[in-house]
Structure formats: C-alpha cells, structure tokens
C-alpha positions as CSV (number, residue, x, y, z in Angstrom):
1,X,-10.7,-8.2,-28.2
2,X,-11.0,-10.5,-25.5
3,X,-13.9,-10.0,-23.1
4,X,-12.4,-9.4,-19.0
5,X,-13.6,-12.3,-17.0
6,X,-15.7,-11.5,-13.4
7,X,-12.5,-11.0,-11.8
8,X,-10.8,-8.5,-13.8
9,X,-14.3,-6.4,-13.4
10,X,-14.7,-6.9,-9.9
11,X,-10.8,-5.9,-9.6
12,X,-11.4,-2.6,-12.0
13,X,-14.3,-1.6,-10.2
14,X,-12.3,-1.3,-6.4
15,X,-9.6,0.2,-8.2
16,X,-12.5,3.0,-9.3
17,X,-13.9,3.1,-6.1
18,X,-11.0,4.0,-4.6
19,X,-10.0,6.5,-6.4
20,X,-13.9,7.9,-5.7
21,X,-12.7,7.9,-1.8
22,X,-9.3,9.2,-1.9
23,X,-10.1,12.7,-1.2
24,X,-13.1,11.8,1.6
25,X,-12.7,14.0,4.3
26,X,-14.9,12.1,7.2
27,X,-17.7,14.4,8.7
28,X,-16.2,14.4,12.4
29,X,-12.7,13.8,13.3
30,X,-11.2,10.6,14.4
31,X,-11.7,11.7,18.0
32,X,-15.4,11.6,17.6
33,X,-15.3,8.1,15.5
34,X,-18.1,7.3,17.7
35,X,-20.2,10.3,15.9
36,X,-19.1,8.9,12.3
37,X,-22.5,7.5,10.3
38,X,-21.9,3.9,8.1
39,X,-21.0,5.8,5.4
40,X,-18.0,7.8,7.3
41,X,-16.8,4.3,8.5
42,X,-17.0,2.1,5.8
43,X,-15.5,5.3,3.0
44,X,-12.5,5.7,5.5
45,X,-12.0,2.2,6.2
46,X,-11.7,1.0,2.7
47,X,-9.6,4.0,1.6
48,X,-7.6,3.1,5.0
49,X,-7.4,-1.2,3.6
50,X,-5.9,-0.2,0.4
51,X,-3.5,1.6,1.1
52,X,-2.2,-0.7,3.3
53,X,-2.0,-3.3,0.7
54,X,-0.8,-1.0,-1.6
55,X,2.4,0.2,1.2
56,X,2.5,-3.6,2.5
57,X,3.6,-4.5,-1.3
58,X,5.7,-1.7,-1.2
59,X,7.2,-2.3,2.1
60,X,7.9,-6.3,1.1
61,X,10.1,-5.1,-1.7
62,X,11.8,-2.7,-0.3
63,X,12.5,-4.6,2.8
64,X,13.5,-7.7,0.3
65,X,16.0,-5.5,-1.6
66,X,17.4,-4.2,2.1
67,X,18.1,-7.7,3.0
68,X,20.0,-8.8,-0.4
69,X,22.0,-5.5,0.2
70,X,23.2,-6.6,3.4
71,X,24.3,-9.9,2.8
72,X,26.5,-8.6,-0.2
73,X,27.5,-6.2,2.3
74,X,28.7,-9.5,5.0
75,X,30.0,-10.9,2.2
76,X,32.4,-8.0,1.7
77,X,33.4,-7.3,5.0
78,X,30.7,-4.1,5.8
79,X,29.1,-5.4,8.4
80,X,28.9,-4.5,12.3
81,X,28.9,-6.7,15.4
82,X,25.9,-7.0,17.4
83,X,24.9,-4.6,19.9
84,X,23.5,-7.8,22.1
85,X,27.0,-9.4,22.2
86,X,25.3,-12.7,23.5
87,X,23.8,-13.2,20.1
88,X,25.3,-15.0,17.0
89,X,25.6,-12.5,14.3
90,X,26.4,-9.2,12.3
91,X,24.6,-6.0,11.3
92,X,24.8,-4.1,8.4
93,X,23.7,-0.3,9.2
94,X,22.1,1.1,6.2
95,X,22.3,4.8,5.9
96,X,19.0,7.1,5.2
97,X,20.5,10.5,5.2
98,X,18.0,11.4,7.8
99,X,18.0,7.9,9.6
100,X,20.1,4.5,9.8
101,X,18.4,1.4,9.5
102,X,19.9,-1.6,11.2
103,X,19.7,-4.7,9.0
104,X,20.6,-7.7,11.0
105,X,21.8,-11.0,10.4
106,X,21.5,-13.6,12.9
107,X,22.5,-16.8,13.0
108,X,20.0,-17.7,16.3
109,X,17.3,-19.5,14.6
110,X,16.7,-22.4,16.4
111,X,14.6,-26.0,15.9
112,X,11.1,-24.5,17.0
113,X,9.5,-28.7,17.2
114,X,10.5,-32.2,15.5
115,X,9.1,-35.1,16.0
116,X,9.2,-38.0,18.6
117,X,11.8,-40.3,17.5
118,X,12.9,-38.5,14.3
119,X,16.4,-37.9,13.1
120,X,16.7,-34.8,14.7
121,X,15.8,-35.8,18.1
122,X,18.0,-39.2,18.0
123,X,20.2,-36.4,17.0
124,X,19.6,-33.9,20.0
125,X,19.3,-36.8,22.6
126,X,22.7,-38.5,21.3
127,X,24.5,-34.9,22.6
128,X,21.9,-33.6,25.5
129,X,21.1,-37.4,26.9
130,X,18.1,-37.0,29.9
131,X,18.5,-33.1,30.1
132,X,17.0,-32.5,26.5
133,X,13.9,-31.8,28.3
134,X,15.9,-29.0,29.8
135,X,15.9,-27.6,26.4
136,X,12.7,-29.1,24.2
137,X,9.2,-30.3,25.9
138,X,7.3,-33.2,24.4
139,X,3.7,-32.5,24.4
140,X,0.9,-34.1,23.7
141,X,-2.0,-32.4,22.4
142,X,-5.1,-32.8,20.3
143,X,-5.4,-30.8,17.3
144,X,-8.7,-29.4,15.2
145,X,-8.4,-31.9,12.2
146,X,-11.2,-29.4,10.3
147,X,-10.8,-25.9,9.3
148,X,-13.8,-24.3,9.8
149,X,-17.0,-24.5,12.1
150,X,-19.3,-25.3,9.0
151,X,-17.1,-28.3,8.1
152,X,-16.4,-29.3,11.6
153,X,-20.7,-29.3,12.0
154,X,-21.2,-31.4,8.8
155,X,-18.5,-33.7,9.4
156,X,-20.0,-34.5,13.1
157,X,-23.6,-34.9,12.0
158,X,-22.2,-37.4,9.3
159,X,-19.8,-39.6,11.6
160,X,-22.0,-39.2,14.8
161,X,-25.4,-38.7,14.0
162,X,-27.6,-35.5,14.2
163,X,-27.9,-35.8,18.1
164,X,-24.4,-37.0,18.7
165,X,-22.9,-34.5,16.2
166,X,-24.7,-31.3,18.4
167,X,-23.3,-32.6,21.2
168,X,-20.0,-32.8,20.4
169,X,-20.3,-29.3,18.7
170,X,-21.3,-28.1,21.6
171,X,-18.5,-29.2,23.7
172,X,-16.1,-28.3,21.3
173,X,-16.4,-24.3,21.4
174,X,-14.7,-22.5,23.1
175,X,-15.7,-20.6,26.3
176,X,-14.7,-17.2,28.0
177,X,-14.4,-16.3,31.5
178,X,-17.6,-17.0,32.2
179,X,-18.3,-19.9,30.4
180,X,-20.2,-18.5,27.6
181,X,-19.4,-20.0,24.0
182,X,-17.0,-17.5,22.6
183,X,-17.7,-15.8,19.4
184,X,-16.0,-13.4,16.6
185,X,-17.2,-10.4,14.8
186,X,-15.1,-10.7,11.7
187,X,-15.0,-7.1,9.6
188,X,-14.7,-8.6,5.8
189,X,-12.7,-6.7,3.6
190,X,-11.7,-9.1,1.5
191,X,-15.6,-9.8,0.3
192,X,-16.2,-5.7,-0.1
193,X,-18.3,-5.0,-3.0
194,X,-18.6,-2.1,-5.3
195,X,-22.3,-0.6,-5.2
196,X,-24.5,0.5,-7.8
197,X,-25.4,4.2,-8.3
198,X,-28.6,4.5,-6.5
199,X,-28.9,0.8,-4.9
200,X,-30.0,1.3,-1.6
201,X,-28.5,-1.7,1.3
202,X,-31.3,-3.5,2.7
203,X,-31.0,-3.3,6.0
C-alpha cells in the first residue's frame, strides 16, 4: 500500500476538522461578534472558509455550464437583445422555475493597454491619427520589479549596501494620510493547521 505523502495528511486532517465544526453553534450571536472568545472566531471562520471554497467550485461549474448553454443557444437563434441597447450583444434568459437568470453575451471587450509603438497602436493611430489620446493614455510609470517586502529588503541590501539598502526601503513604503508607513493585518487561512488533542497555543 502506498504511504500518503505530508500533503494528503495535512489535506485529510481539514477535511476532519471540518466535519468536527459543522454543527458549532457560536456562544453569542453574530450581533455580539465582539463577545465571541478565539475559539468562537476561529471554529466559525474556518467552517465559514470552506464552505466557500467548497460553493466557489460549485458556483465556477455551474456558471461554466451556464455560459456553454447560452452560446448553443445564440447559435440557434434563442437569444434576446440587450436591455442597454447602446451595447453590442445578445442575452440568453435562462429559466429557474422560481427565477430567470440573464446570461449575457457581449461583444464590448475592449484593448485595456498595448504597447508604445506596437502593432496595435500603429494600428489604432493609422485610423484615430492625433485624437487617439482621446481614446487611450500613454503613461509612464515605475513598477515594483520584486514581489514581496522580504525580497525587495534582500535584494536592496545586496545591490546598495546595508545603509543604502534601509534607506531606500524606507522610502519605498507606502504611507497613509498621515504619513505613517502603512501596514496589513493579513488573516491566513491558507496556512491553518489542524491541532493536536490536548496541545495548548502558546500564546
């Protein structure tokens, strides 16, 4: 029999837990989230997190089968103009016995960007001449080359120097209104762990 790797486990053990918090009943309402202890919180909000990956999965296939539906319906004919006449495209109105679902197919989707002297704007220019701008803005911007802070920290001290590299750390976060560095409190689901009967979490 072959032995489940780390990640099968790991995936087995969630699956577990979850079915440990589905019937959790919080000890104060939802109006009184305030009064919840970590326990409360953290129970609800992973029962709350899977099921919404569970429904988003759901949702994608059902909303992918809805789409090929309507296009074999264009392609015969069933399909609806518009209610925004100013638009280019058709609807097809799928019927839920209790509700209608409007499945639309537009043919608006537009160049979002292209590039400075590329084959679409020789293209573009060639028909618009000096009021393309009227339509598409060339900007020029400068862009975060590095994903993340920690890489972005390392790469300056390497380059710059550990006194150089701090500096332009420094100038490089971001600020609010009052010119404080800016900074994210980041709730990780994606890292939750399954605990051990009778681990205590050090605080």
């Amino acid at each position: 029999m072959k032995k489940k790797g780390k990640k099968q486990l790991e995936a087995e053990a969630l699956a577990t837990a979850e079915q440990a918090v589905r019937s959790f009943v919080p000890s104060k309402p939802l109006t009184d989230i305030g009064g919840w202890d970590d326990a409360d919180l953290v129970k609800e909000g992973f029962r709350t997190v899977m099921q919404m990956a569970r429904f988003g999965a759901k949702l994608k296939q059902i909303e992918a089968e809805l789409r090929a539906r309507a296009l074999k319906a264009s392609a015969a004919g069933e399909v609806k103009p518009l209610e925004d006449a100013e638009l280019e495209g058709t609807q097809w109105i799928a019927d839920g016995d209790v509700v209608t679902l409007p499945v639309v197919i537009t043919s608006d989707e537009l160049i979002g960007s292209f590039a400075d002297e590329s084959p679409n704007h020789k293209v573009l220019e060639a028909i618009a001449g000096e009021k393309l701008g009227e339509f598409f803005s060339l900007k020029k911007t400068w862009e975060n080359a590095v994903k993340t802070g920690k890489q972005f920290r390392a790469r300056a001290a390497e380059i710059l120097g550990a006194e150089k590299g701090a500096e332009l750390v420094a100038a490089s976060r971001k600020l609010d209104k009052n010119d404080l560095p800016k900074f994210a409190v980041r709730v990780d689901w994606n890292r939750v762990k399954v605990k051990p009967e009778g681990e205590e979490v050090a605080k």
